[in-house]
Each structure stands twice: as C-alpha cells, then as structure tokens.
C-alpha positions in Angstrom: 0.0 0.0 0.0 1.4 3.4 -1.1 2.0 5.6 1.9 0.0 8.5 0.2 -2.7 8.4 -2.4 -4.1 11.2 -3.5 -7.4 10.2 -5.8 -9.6 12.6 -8.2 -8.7 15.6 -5.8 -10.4 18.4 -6.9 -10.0 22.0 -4.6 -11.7 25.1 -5.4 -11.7 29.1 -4.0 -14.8 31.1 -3.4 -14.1 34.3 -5.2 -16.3 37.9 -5.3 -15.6 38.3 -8.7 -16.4 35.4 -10.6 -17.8 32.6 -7.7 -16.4 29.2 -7.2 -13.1 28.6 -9.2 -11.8 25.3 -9.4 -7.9 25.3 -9.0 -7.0 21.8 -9.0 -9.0 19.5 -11.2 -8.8 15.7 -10.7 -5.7 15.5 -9.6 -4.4 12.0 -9.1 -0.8 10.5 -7.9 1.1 7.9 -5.4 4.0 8.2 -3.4 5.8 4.9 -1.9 7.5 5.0 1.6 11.0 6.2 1.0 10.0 7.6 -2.3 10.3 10.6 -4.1 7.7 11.7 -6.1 8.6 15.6 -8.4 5.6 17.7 -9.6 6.4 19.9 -12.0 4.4 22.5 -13.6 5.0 26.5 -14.5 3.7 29.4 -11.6 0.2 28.9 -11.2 -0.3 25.4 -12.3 -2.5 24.1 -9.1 1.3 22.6 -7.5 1.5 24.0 -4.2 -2.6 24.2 -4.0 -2.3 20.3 -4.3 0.2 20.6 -1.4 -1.6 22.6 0.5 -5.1 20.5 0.2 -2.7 17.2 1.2 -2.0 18.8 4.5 -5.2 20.7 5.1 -4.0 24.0 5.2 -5.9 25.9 2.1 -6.7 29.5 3.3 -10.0 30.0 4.8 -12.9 29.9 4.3 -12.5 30.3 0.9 -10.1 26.9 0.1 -12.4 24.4 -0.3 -12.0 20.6 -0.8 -15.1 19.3 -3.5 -13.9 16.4 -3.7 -11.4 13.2 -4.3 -9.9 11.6 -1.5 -6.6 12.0 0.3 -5.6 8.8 2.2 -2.3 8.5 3.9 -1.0 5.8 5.5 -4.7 3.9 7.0 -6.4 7.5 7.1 -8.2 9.4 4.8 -7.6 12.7 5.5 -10.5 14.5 3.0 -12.5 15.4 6.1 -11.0 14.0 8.9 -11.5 16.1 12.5 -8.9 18.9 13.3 -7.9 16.5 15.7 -6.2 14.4 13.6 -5.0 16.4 11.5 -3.3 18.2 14.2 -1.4 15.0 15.1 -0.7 14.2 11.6 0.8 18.2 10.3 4.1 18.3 11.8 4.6 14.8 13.4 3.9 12.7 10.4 3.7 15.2 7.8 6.6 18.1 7.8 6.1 20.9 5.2 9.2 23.0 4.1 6.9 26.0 2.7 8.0 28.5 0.2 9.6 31.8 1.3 11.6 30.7 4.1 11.9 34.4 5.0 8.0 35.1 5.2 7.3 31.7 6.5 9.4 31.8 9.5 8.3 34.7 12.3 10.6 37.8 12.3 10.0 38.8 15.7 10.5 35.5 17.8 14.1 33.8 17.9 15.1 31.0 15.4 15.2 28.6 18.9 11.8 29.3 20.1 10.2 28.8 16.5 12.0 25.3 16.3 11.1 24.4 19.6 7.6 24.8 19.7 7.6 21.5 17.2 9.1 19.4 19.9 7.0 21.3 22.7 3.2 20.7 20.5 3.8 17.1 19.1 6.7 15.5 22.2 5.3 17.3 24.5 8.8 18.1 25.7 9.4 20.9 28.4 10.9 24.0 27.3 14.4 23.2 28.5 14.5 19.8 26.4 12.8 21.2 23.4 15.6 23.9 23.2 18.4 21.5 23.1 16.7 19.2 21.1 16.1 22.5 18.7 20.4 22.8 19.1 20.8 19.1 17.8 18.6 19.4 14.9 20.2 22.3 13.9 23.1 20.4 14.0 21.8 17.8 11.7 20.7 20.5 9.1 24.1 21.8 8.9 24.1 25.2 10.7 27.4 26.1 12.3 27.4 27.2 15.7 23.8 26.1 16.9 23.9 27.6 20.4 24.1 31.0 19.0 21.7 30.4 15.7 18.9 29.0 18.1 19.7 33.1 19.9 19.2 35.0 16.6 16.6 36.3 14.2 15.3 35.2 11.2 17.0 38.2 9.3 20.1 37.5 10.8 20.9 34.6 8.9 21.5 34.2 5.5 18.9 32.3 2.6 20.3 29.2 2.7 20.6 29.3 6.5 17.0 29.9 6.6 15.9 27.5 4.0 18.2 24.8 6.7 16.1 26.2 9.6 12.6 25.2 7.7 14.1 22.0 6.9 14.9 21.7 10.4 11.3 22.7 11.3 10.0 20.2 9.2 12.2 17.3 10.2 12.5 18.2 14.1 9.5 15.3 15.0 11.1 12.8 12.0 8.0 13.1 9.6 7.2 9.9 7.2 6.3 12.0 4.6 8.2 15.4 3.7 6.6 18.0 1.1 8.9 20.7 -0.1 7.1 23.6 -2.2 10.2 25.2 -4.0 13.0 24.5 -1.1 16.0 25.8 -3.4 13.8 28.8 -5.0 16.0 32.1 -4.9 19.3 30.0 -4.2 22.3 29.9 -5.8 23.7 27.4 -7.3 25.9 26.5 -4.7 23.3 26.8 -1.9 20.7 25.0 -4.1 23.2 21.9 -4.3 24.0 22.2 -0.9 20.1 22.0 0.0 19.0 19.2 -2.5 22.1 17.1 -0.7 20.9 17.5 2.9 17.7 16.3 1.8 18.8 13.2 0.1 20.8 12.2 3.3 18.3 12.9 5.8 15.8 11.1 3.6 18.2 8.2 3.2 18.9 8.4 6.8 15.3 8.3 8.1 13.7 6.4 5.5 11.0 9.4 5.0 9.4 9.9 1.5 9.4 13.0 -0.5 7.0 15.0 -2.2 9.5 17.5 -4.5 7.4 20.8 -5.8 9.2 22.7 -8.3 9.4 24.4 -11.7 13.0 23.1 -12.4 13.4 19.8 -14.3 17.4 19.9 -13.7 16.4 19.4 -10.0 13.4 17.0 -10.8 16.2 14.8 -12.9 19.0 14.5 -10.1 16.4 13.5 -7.3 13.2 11.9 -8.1 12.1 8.2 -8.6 8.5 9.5 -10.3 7.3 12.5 -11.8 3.9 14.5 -12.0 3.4 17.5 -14.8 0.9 19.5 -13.8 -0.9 22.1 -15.9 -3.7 24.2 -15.2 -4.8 22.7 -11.9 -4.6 19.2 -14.1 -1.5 16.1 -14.6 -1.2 15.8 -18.0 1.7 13.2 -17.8 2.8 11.2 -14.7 6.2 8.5 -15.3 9.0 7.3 -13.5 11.5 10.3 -14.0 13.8 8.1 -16.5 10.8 7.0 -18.9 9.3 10.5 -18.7 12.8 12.1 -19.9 13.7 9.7 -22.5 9.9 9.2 -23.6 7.9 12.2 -23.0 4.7 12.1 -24.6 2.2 15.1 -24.0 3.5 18.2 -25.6 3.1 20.0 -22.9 6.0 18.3 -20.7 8.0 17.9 -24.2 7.8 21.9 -24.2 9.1 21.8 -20.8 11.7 19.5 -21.9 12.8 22.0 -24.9 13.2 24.7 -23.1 16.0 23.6 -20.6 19.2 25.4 -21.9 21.6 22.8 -23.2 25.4 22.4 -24.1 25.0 20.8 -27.0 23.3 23.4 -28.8 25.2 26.2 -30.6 25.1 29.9 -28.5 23.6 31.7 -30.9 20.5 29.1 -31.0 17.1 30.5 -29.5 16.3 28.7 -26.7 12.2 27.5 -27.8 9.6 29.1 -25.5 6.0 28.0 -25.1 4.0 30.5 -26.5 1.3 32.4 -24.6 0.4 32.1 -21.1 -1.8 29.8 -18.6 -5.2 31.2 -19.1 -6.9 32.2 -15.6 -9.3 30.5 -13.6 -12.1 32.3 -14.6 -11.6 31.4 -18.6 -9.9 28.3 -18.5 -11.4 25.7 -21.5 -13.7 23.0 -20.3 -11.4 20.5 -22.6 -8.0 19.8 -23.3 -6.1 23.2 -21.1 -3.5 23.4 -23.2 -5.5 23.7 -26.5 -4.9 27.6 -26.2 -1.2 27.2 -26.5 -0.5 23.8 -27.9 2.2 23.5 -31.2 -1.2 21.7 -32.6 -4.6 23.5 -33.8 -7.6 22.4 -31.7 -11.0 21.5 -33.0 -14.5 22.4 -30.9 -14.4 18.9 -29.6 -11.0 19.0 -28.2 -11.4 22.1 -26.3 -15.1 21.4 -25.2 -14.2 17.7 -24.0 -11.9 17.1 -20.9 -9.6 14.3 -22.7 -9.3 10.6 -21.3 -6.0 10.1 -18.7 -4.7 6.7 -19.7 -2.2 4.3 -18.4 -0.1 3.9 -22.5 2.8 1.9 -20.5 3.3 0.3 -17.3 3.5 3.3 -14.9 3.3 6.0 -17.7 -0.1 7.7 -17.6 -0.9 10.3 -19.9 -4.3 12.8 -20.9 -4.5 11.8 -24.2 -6.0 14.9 -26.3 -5.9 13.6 -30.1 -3.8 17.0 -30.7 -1.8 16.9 -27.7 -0.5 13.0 -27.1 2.7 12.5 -29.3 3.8 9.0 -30.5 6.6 10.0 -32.7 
C-alpha cells in the first residue's frame, strides 16, 4: 500500500468576482514509503494548492475541498476532524513552505520557532525542546547552533533559513516530507547544498518526499516518479527516466525543450511555449492546453476534458488527439 494516495482531488476558492473557481482538477498520484515523487508545472499550475489541500492547510474559508480523497497511511484525510490532522501536520507530515523568509516569524528567535515542534507534538518541556532544537540544527548543517537557536530570522543568511525550515519540518522525524520550492531564490551552490541534505536525511530516516518545483534539472538529479501539472490538471505522470527519454504530451515535451543545453550552438534561441496559462475564470472546459498547444484544436477538443490513460506500465498520460505524441 502506497504511503500517500491522493485520488480525483479536486480544490476550489470562493471568489467575489467570478464565484467558485476550481484550481485543482482531478488531480491523481502515489508516493511509496521512502520515495520521491517531483511535480512539475509552471507558476500557477495548481502545484502547491495540491500541497496545501494534502496537509489541510488551504486559506479559509475560501479553500475548499469538493472532492477526491486523500488517504495517507490507513487514514483518509478529506474530512477527517482537526484532531487528527493536528497530530498528523508536523509529526507525520513536515512541510518545508516556500519563502523561508516570510514563513518563518521575524520577531521571535530561530530557537523558540523550532522548539515549539518538539513542545506541541513531544510534549517536551521547554528546556529539552531547546536543546533538542540545538541538535537538529546540527543535523541540518548550521554552524554554531547555540548561537543560531539566539538569533533572528533576518540574521541569517537564505540558505541558512531555507536549513532552519528543513529543520522545522524534520525536528519530530516526519514519514512524509513535502517541499514547495526549497532551493527557489538560491544559488547554485546553496541549491546543491540543499538538494544534498535532503537526500541524506531522507536516506537516513527512510521518510518519503514529495519535490514541488518548476525546475526539471532538480526534478532529474532527485526523483524516482514525476507529476506535470498544468492548469490545476497532470497531463503526464512516469517514472522520471521513462518520462525524460519518452515524454509524450507536448506540454511536458515543451518543458523538456526549453532547458538550456550544451550541446546546442550559442547563438540558438532557446524554444519558448507561447502564450500564457489562461486564468481560472476562462480556462477551456477541454483539453487546457488547447490555447497554447504546437497543434490547432478543433471544438471537440477544447469542449471535451480528454481521457488520462495508463499507455505503458506506470506512464499515464491525458490523451488529447492534438496533444498525445507517439513519434
């Protein structure tokens, strides 16, 4: 049994302007214990919404859940009382959220905001909490603990931030991490740096991983399966090595394109996807990508949501007649 499956989930936000809007449409995926699972997907594709509806957290009361169901581990967590979700956000679910600057508080201390993990879910006293805070800050990689656990959030650098939301997320040793962006406004160096600690804590705990990101580069180094996610829908889902040597919705092999590569000449124009992910509000009942697909649509294509089909063992697909590729 997979440790989280996440079936026909489909979330919605009340708007004033235009009602209910559906943000993420059917979405469907797996992720095995010790697993990592990538989803992939250009700025406003429905990625962290389908994060955020896994660990109950939409913003209220306009987030919505209309249905699909979300069952981790023997729980299904589509309605389940705050109660249980309390004990499952933190202790058996850790979430490294985007911004580590915004998402951490700027006016407490980076030991108290660490602490209170151990304090709510191990029920530790304040003195045990703070040196279990030191030790995990340890793990993370921050030199000199006993004086990061003193400071402010704005006293340490990105990639010391982005370790103290890892730490946060880690401190009560989670089964499942989801990380929404974790190396976004990083350097190159940092980024590596970040991707690495991940892979040994993961290896080191046996906790699977739910990667969120618009970078395939990252997606290729570290995942086992991949979701591509467009307009609040997967249009392709693979292991990572079928999906890169065999893509097949033109969508992802747009994606794919795009990546700068050495083997092209300099002066070569790196391909673009035209046009832009149409809003909420006006987003075609059928095939989404039909407004910017390589491909003309026909009326049927964009009036008719196309079929998601299994085309090889683990390789699922929405198969729009001017959007599936064979070639």
């Amino acid at each position: 049994m997979p440790l989280l499956e996440v079936t026909d989930l489909v979330t919605a936000f009340d708007t004033e302007d235009h009602g209910r809007l559906v943000a993420v449409d059917g979405v469907s995926f797996e992720v095995e214990k010790g697993g990592t699972l990538g989803i992939v997907g250009e700025s406003g594709c429905g990625k962290s919404v389908t994060a955020l509806s896994v660990t109950q957290l939409l913003p209220q009361p306009a987030g919505k859940i209309l249905g699909g169901r979300i069952r981790f581990k023997d729980r299904d967590l589509v309605g389940a009382t705050p109660e249980t979700l309390y004990d499952v956000r933190g202790d058996e679910i850790g979430m490294i959220f985007q911004e580590p600057m915004t998402a951490l508080n700027p006016v407490h201390r980076i030991g108290r905001q660490v602490s209170e993990v151990f304090r709510l879910h191990k029920k530790m006293g304040k003195k045990e909490a703070w040196d279990a805070s030191i030790d995990v800050l340890r793990k993370v990689g921050i030199p000199a603990p006993e004086i990061r656990v003193t400071e402010y959030p704005h006293q340490l650098s990105g990639g010391m931030r982005q370790r103290v939301m890892i730490a946060i997320a880690l401190g009560c040793k989670p089964d499942l991490l989801i990380a929404d962006e974790p190396t976004t406004a990083l350097d190159v160096t940092v980024q590596a740096q970040i991707l690495k600690l991940m892979k040994d804590l993961q290896a080191e705990m046996g906790m699977a991983i739910i990667l969120i990101t618009h970078d395939l580069g990252v997606i290729a180094e570290t995942c086992d399966e991949v979701v591509v996610m467009y307009a609040g829908r997967v249009v392709e889902r693979a292991p990572a090595g079928e999906l890169f040597a065999n893509p097949r919705h033109a969508y992802t092999r747009g994606l794919l394109r795009s990546i700068p590569r050495l083997d092209r000449e300099r002066k070569t124009k790196l391909p673009i996807i035209e046009g832009n992910v149409p809003p909420l509000e006006k987003m075609p009942a059928g095939c989404r990508f039909s407004t910017r697909a390589p491909k003309r649509h026909d009326a049927a294509a964009r009036d008719n949501r196309p079929p998601y089909v299994e085309i090889s063992p683990g390789h699922w697909v929405e198969k729009c007649p001017f959007c599936h590729e064979t070639d």
